[in-house]
mmCIF file of the N, C-alpha and C atoms, coordinates in Angstrom:
data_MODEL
# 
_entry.id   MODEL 
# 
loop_
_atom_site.group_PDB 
_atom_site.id 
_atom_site.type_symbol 
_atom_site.label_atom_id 
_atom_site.label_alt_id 
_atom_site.label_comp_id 
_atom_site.label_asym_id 
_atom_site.label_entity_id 
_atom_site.label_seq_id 
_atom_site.pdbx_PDB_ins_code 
_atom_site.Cartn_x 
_atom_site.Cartn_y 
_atom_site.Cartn_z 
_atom_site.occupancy 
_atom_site.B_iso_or_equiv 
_atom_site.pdbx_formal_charge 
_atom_site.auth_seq_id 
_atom_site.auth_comp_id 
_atom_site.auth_asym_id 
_atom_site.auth_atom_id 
_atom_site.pdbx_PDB_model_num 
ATOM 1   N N  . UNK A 1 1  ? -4.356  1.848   2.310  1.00 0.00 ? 1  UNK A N  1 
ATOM 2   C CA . UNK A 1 1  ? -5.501  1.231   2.950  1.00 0.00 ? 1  UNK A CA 1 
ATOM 3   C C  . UNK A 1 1  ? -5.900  2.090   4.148  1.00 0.00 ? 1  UNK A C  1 
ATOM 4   N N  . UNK A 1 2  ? -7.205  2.525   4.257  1.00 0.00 ? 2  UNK A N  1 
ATOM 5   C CA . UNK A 1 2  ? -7.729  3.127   5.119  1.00 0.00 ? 2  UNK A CA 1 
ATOM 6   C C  . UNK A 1 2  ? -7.178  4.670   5.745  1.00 0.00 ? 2  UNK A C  1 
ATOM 7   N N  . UNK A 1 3  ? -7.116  5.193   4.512  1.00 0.00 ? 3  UNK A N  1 
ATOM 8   C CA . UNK A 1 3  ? -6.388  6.477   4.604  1.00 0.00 ? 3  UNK A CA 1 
ATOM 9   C C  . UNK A 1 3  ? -7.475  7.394   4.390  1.00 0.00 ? 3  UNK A C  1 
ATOM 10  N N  . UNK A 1 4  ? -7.235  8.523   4.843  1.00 0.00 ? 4  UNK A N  1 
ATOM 11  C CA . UNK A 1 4  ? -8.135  9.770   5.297  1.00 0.00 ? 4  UNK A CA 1 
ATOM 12  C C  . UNK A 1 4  ? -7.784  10.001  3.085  1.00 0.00 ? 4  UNK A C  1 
ATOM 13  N N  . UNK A 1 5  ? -9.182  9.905   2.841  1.00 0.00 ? 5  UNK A N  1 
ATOM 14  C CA . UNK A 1 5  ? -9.765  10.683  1.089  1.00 0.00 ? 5  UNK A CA 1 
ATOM 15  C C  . UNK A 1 5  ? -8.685  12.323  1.041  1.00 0.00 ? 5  UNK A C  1 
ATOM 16  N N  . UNK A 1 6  ? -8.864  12.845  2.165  1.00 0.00 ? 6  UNK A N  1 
ATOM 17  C CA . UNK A 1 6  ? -8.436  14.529  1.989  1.00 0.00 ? 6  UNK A CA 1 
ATOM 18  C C  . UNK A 1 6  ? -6.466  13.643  1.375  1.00 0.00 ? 6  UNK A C  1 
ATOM 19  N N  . UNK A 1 7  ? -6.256  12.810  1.941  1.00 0.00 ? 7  UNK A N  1 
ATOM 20  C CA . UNK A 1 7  ? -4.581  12.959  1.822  1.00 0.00 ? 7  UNK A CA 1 
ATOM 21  C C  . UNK A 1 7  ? -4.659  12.076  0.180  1.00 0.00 ? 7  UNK A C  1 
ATOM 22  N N  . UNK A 1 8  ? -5.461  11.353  -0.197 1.00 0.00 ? 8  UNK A N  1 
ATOM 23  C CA . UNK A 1 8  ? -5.369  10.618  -1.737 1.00 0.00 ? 8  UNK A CA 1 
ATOM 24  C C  . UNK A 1 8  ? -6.002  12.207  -2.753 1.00 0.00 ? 8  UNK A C  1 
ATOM 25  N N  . UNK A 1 9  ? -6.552  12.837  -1.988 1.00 0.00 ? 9  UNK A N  1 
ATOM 26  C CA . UNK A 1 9  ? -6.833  14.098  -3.318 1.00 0.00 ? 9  UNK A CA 1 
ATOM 27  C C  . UNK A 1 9  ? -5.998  15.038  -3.199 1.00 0.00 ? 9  UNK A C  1 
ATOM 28  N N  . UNK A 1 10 ? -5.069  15.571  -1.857 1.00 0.00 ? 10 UNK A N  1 
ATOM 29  C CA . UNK A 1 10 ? -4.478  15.878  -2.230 1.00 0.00 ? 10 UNK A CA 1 
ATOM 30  C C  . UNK A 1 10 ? -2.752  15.726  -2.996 1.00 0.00 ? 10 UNK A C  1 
ATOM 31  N N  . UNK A 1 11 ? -2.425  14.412  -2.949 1.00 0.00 ? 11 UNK A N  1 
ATOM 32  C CA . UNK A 1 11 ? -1.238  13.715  -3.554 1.00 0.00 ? 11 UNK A CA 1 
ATOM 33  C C  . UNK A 1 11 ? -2.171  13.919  -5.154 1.00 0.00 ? 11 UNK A C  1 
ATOM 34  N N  . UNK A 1 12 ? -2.908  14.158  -5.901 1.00 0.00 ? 12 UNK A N  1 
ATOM 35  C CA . UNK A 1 12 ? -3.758  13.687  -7.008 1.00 0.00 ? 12 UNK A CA 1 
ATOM 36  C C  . UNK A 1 12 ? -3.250  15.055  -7.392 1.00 0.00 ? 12 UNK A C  1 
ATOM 37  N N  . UNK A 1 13 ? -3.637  15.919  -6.507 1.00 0.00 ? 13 UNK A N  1 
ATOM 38  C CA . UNK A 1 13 ? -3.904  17.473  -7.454 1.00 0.00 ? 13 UNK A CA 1 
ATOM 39  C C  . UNK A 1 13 ? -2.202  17.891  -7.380 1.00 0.00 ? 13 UNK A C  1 
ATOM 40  N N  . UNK A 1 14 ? -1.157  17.320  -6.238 1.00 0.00 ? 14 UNK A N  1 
ATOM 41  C CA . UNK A 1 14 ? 0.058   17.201  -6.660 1.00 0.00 ? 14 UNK A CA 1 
ATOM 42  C C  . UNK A 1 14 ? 0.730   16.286  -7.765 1.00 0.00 ? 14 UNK A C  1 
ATOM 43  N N  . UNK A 1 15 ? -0.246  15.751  -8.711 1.00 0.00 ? 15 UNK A N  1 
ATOM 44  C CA . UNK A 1 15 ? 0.373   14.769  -9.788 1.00 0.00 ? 15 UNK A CA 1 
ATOM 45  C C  . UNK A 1 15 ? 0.989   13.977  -9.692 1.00 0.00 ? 15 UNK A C  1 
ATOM 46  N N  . UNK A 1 16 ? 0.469   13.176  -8.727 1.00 0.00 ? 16 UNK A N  1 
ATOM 47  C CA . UNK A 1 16 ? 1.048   12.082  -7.932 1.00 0.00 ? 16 UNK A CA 1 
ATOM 48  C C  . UNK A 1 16 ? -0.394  10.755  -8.247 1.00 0.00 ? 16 UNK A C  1 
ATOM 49  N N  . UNK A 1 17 ? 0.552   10.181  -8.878 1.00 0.00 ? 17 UNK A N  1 
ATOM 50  C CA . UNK A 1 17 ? -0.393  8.765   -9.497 1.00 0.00 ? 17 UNK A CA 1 
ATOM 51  C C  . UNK A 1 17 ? -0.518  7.746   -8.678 1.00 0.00 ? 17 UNK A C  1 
ATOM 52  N N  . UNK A 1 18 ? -1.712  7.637   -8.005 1.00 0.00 ? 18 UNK A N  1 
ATOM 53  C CA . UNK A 1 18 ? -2.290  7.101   -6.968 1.00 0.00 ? 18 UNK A CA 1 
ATOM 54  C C  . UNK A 1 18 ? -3.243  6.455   -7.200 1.00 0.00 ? 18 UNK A C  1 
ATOM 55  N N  . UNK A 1 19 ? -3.561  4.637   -6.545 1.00 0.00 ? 19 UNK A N  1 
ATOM 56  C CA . UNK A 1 19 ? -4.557  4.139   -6.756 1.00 0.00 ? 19 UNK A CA 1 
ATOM 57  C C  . UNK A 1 19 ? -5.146  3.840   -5.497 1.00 0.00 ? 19 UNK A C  1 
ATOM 58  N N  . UNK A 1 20 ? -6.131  4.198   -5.081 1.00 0.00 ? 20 UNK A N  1 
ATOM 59  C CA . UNK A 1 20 ? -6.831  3.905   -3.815 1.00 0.00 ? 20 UNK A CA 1 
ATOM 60  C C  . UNK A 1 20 ? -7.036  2.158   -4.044 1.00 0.00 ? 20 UNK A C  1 
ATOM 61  N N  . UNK A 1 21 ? -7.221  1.197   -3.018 1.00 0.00 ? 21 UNK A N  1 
ATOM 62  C CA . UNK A 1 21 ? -7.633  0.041   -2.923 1.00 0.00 ? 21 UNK A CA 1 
ATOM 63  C C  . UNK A 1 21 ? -8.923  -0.305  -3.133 1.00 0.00 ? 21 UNK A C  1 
ATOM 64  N N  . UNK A 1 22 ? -10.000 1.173   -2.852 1.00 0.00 ? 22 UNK A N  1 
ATOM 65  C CA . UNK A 1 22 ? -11.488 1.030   -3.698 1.00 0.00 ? 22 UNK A CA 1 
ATOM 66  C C  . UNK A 1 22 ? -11.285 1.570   -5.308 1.00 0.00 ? 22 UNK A C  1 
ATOM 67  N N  . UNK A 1 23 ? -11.001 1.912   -5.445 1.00 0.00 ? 23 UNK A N  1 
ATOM 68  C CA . UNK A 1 23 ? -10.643 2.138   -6.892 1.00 0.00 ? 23 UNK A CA 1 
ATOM 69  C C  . UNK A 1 23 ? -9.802  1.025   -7.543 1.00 0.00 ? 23 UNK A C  1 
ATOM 70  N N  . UNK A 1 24 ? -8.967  0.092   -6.838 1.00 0.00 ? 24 UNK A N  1 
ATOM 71  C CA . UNK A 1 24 ? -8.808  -1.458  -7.394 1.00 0.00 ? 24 UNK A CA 1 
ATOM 72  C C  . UNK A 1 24 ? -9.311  -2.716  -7.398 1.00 0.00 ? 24 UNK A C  1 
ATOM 73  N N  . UNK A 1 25 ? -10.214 -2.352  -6.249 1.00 0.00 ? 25 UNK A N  1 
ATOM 74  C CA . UNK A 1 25 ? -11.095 -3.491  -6.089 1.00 0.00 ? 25 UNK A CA 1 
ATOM 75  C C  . UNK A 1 25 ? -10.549 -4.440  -5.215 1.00 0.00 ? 25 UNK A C  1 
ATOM 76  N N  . UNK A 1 26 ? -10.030 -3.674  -4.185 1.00 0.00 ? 26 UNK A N  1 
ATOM 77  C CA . UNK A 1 26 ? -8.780  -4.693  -3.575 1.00 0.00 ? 26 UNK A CA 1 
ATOM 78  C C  . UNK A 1 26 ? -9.278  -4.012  -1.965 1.00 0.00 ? 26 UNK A C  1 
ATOM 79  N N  . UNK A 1 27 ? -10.011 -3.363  -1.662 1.00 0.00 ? 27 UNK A N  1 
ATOM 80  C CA . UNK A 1 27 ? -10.704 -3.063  -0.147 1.00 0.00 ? 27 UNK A CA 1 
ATOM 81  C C  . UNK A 1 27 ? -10.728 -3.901  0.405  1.00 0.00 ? 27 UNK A C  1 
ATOM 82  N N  . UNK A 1 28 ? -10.775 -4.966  0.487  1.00 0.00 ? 28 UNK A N  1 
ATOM 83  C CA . UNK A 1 28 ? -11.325 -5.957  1.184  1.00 0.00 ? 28 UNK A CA 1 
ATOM 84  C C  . UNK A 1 28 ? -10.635 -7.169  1.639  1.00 0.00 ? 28 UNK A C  1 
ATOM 85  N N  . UNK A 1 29 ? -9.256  -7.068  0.688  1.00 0.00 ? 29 UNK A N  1 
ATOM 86  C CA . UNK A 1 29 ? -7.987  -8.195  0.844  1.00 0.00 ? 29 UNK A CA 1 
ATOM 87  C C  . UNK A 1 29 ? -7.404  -7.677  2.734  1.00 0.00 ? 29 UNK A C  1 
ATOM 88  N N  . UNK A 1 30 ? -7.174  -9.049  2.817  1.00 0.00 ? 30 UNK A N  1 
ATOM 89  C CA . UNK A 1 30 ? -6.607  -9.507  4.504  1.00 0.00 ? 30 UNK A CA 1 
ATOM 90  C C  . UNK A 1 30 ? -5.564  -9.118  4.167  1.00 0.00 ? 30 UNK A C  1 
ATOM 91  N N  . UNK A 1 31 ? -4.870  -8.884  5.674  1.00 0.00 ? 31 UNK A N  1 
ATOM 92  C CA . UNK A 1 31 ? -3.062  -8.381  5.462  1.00 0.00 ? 31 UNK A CA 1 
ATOM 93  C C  . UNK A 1 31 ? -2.634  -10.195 5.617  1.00 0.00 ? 31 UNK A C  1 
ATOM 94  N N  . UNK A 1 32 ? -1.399  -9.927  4.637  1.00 0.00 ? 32 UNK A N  1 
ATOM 95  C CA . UNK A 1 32 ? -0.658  -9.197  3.980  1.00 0.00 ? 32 UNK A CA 1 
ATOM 96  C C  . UNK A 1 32 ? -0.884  -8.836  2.645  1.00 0.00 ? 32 UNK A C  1 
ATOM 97  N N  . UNK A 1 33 ? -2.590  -9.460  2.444  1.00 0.00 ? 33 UNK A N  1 
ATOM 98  C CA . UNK A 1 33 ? -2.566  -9.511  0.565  1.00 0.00 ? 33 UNK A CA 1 
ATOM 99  C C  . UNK A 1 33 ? -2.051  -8.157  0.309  1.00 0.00 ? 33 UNK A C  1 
ATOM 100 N N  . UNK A 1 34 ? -2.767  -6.640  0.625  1.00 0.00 ? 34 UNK A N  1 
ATOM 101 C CA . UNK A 1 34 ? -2.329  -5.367  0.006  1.00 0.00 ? 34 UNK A CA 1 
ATOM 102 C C  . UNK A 1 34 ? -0.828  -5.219  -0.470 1.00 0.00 ? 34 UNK A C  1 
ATOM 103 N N  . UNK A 1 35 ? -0.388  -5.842  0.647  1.00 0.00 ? 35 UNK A N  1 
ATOM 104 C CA . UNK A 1 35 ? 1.426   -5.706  0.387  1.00 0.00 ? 35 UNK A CA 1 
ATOM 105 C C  . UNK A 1 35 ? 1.763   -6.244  -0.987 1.00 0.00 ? 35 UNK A C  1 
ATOM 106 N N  . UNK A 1 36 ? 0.874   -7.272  -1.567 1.00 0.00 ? 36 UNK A N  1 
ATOM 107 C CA . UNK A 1 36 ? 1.295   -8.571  -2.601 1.00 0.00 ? 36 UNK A CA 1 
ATOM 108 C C  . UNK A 1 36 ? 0.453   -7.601  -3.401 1.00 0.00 ? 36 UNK A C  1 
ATOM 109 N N  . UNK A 1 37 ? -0.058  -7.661  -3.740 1.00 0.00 ? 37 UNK A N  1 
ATOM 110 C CA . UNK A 1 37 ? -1.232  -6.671  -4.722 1.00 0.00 ? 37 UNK A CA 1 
ATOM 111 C C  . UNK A 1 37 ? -0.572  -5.289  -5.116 1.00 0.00 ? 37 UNK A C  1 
ATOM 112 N N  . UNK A 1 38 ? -0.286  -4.564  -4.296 1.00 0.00 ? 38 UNK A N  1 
ATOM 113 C CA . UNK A 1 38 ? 0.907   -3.262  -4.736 1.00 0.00 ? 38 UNK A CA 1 
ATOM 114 C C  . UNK A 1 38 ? 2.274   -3.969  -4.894 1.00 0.00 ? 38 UNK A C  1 
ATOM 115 N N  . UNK A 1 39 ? 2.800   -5.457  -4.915 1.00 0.00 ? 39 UNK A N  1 
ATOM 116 C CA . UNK A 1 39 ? 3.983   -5.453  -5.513 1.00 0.00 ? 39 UNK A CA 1 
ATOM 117 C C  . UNK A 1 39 ? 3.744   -5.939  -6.937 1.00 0.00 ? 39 UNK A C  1 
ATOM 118 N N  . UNK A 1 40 ? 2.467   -6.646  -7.226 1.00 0.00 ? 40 UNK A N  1 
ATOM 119 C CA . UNK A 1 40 ? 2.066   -7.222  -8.413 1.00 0.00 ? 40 UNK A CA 1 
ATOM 120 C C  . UNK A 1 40 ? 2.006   -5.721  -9.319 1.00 0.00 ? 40 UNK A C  1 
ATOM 121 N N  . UNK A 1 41 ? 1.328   -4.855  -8.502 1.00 0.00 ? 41 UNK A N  1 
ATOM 122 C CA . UNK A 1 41 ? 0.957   -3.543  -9.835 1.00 0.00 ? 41 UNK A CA 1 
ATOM 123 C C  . UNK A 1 41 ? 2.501   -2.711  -9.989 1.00 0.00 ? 41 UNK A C  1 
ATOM 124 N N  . UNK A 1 42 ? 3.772   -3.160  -9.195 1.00 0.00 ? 42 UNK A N  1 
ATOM 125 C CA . UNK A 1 42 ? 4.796   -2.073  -9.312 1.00 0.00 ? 42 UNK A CA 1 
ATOM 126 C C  . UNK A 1 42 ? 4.699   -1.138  -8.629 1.00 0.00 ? 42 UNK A C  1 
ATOM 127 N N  . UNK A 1 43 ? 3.537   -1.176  -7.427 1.00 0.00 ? 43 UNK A N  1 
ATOM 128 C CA . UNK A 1 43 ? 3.795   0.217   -6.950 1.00 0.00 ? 43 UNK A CA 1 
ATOM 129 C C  . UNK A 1 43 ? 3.793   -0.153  -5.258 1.00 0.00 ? 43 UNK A C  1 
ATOM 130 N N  . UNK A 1 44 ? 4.380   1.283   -4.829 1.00 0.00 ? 44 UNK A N  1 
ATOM 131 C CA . UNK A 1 44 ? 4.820   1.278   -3.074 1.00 0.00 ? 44 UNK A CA 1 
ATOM 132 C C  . UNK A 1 44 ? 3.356   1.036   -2.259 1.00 0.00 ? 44 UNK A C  1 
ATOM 133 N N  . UNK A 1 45 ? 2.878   0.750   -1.363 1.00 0.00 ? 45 UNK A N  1 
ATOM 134 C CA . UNK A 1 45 ? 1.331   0.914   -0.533 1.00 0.00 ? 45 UNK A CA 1 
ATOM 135 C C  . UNK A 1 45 ? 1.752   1.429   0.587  1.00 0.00 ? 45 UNK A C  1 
ATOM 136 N N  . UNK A 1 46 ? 1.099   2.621   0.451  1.00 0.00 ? 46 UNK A N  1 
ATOM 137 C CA . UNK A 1 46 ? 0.619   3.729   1.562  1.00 0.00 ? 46 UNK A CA 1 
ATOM 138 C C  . UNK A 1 46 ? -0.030  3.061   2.971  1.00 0.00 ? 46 UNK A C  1 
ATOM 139 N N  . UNK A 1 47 ? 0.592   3.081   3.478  1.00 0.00 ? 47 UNK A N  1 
ATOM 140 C CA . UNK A 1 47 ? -0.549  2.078   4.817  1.00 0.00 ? 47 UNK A CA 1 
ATOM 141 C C  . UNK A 1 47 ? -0.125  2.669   6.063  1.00 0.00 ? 47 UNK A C  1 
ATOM 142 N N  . UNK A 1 48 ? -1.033  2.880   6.875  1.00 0.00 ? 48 UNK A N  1 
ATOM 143 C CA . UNK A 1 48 ? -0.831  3.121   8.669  1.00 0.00 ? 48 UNK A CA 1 
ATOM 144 C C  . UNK A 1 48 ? -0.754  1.922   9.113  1.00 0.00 ? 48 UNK A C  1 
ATOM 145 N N  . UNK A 1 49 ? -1.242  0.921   9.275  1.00 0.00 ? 49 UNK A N  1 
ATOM 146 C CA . UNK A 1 49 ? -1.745  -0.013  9.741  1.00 0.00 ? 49 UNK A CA 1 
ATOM 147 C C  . UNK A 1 49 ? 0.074   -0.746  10.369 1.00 0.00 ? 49 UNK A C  1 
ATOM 148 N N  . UNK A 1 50 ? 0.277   -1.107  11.805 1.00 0.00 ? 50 UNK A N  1 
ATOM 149 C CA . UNK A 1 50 ? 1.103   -1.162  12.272 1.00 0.00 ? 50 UNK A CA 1 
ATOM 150 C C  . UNK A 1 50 ? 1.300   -2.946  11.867 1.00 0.00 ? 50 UNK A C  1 
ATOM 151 N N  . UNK A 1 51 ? 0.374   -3.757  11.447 1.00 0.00 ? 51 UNK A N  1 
ATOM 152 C CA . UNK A 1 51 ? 0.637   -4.819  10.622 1.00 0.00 ? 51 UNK A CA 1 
ATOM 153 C C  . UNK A 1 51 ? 1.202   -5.063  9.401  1.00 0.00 ? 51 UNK A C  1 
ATOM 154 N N  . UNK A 1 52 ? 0.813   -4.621  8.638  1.00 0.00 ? 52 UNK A N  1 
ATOM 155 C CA . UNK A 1 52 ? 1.689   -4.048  7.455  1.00 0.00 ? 52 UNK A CA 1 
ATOM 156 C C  . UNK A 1 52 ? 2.892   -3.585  7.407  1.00 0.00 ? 52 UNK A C  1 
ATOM 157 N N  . UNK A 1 53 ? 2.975   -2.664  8.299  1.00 0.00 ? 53 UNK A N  1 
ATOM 158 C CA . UNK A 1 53 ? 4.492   -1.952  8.969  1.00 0.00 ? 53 UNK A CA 1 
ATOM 159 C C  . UNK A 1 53 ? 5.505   -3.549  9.436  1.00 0.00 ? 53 UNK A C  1 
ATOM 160 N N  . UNK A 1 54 ? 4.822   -4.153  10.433 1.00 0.00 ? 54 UNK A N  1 
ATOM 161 C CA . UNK A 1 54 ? 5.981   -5.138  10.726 1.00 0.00 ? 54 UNK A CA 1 
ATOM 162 C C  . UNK A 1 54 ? 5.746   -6.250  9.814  1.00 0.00 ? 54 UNK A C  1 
ATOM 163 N N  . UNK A 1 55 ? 4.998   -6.653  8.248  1.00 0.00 ? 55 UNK A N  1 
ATOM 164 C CA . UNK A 1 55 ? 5.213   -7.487  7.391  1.00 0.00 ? 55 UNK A CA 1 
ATOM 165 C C  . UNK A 1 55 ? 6.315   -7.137  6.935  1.00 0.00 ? 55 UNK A C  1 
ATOM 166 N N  . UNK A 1 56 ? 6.262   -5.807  6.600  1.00 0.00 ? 56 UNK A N  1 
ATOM 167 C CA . UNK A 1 56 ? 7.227   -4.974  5.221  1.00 0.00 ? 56 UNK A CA 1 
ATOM 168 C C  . UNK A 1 56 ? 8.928   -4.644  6.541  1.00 0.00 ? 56 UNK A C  1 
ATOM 169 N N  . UNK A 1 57 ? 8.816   -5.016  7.520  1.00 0.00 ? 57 UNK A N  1 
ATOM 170 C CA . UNK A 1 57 ? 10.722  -5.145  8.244  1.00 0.00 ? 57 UNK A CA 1 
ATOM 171 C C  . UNK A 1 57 ? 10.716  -6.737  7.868  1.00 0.00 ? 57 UNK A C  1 
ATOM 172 N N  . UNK A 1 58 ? 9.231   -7.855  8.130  1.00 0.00 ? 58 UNK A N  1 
ATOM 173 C CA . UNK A 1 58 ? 9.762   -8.712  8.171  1.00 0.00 ? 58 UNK A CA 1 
ATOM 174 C C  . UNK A 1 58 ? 10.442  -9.370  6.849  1.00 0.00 ? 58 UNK A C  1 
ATOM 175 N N  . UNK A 1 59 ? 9.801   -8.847  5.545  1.00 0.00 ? 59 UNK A N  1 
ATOM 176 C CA . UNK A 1 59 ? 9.608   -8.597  4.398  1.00 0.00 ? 59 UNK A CA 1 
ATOM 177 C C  . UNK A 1 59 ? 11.586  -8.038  4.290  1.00 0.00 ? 59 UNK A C  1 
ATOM 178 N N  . UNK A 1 60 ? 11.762  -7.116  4.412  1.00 0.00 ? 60 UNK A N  1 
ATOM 179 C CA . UNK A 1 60 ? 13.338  -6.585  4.669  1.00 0.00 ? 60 UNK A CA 1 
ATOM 180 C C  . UNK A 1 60 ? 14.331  -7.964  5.149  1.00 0.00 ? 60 UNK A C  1 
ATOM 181 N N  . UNK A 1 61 ? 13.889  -7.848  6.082  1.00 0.00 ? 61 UNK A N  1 
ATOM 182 C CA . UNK A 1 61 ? 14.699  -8.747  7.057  1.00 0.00 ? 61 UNK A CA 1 
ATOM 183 C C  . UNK A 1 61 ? 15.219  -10.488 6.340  1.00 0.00 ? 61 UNK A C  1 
ATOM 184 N N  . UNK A 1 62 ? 13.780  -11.043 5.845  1.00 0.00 ? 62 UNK A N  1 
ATOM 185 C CA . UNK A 1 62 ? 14.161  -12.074 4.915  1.00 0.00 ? 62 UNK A CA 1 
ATOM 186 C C  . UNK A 1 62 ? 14.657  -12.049 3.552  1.00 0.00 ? 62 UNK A C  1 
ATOM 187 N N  . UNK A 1 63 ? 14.401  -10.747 3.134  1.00 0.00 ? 63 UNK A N  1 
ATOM 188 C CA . UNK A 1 63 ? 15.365  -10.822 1.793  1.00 0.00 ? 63 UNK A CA 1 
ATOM 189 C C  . UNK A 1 63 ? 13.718  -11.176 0.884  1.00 0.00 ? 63 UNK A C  1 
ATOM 190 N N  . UNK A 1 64 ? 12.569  -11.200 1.208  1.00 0.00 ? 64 UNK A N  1 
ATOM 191 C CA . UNK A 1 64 ? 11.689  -11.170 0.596  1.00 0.00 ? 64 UNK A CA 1 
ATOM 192 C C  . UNK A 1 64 ? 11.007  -10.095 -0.255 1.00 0.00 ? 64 UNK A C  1 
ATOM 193 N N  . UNK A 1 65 ? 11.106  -10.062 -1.647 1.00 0.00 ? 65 UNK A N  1 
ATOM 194 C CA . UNK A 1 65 ? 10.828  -8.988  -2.350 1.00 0.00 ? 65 UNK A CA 1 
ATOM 195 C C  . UNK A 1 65 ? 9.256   -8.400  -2.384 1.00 0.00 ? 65 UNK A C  1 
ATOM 196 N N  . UNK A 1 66 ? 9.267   -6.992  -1.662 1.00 0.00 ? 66 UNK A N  1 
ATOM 197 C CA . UNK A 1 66 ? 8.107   -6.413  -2.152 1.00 0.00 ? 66 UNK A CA 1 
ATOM 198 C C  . UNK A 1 66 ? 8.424   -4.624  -2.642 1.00 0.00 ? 66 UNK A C  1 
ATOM 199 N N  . UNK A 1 67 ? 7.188   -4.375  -3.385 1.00 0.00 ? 67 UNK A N  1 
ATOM 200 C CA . UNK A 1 67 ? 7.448   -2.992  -3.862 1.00 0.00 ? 67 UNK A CA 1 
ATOM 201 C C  . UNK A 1 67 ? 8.170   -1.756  -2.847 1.00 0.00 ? 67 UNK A C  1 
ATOM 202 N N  . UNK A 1 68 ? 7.308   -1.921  -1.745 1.00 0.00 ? 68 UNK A N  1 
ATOM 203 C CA . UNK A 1 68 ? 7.337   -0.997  -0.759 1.00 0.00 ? 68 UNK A CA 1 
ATOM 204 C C  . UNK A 1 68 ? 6.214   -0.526  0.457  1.00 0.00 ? 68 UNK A C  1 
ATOM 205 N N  . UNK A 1 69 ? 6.546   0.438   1.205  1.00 0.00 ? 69 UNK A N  1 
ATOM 206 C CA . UNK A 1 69 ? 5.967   0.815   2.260  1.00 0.00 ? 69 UNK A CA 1 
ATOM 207 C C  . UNK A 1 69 ? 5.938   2.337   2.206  1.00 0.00 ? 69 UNK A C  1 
ATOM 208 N N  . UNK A 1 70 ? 5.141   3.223   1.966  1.00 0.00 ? 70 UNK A N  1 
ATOM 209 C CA . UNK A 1 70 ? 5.379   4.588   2.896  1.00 0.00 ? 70 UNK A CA 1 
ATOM 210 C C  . UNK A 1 70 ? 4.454   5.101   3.771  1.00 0.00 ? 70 UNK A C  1 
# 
């Protein structure tokens, strides 16, 4: 979510299977939905966003399952 285009093309041309959140139709979901939405598809979500960051310890911390964070 809200990541600089240059870093999703270049993970792409490294063959790295990547779905942007406009390309899912999912731009627009409130935090924490993204977190729930990349655990529904199986995959980790890329995020800066320092909200997200402390869902995904609090997410750890309770033993609450999600895909991931990087």
């Amino acid at each position: 979510m809200h990541v600089r285009r240059a870093i999703s093309v270049a993970l792409r041309v490294r063959d790295v299977d990547v779905l942007t959140a406009q390309a899912d139709g999912a731009a627009e979901l409130e935090d924490p939905e993204p977190l729930d939405r990349a655990s529904v598809l199986g995959r980790a979500l890329f995020a800066q966003g320092e909200d997200l960051l402390a869902e995904g310890v609090r997410r750890q911390r309770t033993g609450e399952p999600f895909a991931g964070i990087i």
